[in-house]
C-alpha positions, -999 to 999 in steps of 0.1 A, spaced: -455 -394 803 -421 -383 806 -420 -339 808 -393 -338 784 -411 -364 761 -442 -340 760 -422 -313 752 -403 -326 727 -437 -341 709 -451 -308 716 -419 -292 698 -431 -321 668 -464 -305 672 -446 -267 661 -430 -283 634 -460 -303 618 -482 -272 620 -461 -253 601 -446 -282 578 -488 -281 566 -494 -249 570 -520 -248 600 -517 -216 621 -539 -234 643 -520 -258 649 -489 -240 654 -511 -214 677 -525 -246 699 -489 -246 716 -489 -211 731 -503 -201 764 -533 -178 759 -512 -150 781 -479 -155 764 -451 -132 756 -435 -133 717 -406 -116 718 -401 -126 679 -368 -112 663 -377 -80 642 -410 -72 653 -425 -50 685 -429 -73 719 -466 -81 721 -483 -100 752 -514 -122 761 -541 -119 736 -521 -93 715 -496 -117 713 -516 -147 697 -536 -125 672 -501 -111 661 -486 -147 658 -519 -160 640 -516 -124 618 -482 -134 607 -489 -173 603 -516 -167 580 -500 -145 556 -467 -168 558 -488 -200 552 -502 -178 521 -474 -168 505 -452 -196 515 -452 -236 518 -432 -239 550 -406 -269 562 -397 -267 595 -366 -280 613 -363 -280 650 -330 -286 669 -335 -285 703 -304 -281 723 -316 -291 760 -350 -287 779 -346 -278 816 -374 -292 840 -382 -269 869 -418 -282 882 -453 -273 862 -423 -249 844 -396 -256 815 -371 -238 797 -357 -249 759 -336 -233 737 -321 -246 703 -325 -234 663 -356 -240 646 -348 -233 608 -376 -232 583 -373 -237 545 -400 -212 522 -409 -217 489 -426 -189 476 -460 -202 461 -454 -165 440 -421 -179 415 -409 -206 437 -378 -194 450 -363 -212 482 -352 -191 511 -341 -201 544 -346 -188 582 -326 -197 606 -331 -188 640 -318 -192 678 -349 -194 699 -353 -195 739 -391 -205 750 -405 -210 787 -432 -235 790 -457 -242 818 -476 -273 823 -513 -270 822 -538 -301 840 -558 -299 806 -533 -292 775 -504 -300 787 -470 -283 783 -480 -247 767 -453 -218 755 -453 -191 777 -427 -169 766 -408 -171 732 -372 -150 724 -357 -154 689 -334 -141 669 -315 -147 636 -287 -172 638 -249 -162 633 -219 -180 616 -199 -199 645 -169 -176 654 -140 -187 679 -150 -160 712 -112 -146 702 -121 -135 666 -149 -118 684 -128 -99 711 -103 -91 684 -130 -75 663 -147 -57 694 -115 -42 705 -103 -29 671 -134 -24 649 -133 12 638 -169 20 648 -185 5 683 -217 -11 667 -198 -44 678 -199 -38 711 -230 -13 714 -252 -36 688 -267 -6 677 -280 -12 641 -269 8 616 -296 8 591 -322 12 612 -337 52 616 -347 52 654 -311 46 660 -295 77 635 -277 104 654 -303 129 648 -334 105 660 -319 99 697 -337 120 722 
């Protein structure tokens, strides 16, 4: 089979697991040793990792009925190794009162290829996605924005970042 074939039907996997709800599923992608670098929440690696990941996909898949998107921009081939990168967006319902939110999210993920289950997440690296901005309205906003949050990305409504909390 085709390398960028499996990993596109393993990506069809992802989205399947979580369009029924099956952290299992979802879970049967990653690499036992992998690294989730998941927007939001502390870096975690090898079995951390996972029982994090399954932590989180159980309490979304209880709260939430879950439709998944995935828009892959390119998959790169490097050997038993792969790089994608693209948006997966995910539509929740609250099971709670019904209300529809989305998530959108810019994701990176390295893959390796392994003799029994094939192409397995190694590493995954998201964050939230961003309204498209012309690069100049960026630079313009950089260079004259009255604070330097723009350019420092420091948030500013998180506490380890306050004045008084920097060591």
């Amino acid at each position: 089979m085709d390398d960028v074939y499996a990993i596109n039907l393993a990506k069809t996997i992802l989205r399947e697991g979580y369009n029924e709800g099956d952290a299992e599923r979802v879970l049967s992608l990653y690499d036992d040793a992998f690294a989730d670098m998941s927007f939001g929440m502390p870096s975690f690696y090898y079995s951390d990792a996972k029982d994090v990941f399954r932590a989180r996909l159980t309490r979304l898949f209880h709260d939430y009925t879950a439709s998944m998107k995935v828009i892959i921009i390119d998959v790169v081939l490097n050997g038993d190794r792969a790089f994608d990168w693209g948006w997966h967006v995910v539509d929740l319902t609250s099971k709670a009162d019904g209300t529809v939110s989305q998530v959108r999210s810019r994701y990176f993920e390295t893959w390796r290829r392994d003799a029994t289950r094939g192409w397995l997440i190694t590493s995954f690296i998201d964050n939230l996605d961003q309204p498209a901005r012309l690069p100049e309205e960026v630079i313009e906003e950089i260079q004259t924005s009255e604070d330097s949050n723009v350019a420092s990305r420091l948030p500013r409504d998180l506490l380890q970042f306050a004045a008084g909390a920097r060591r």
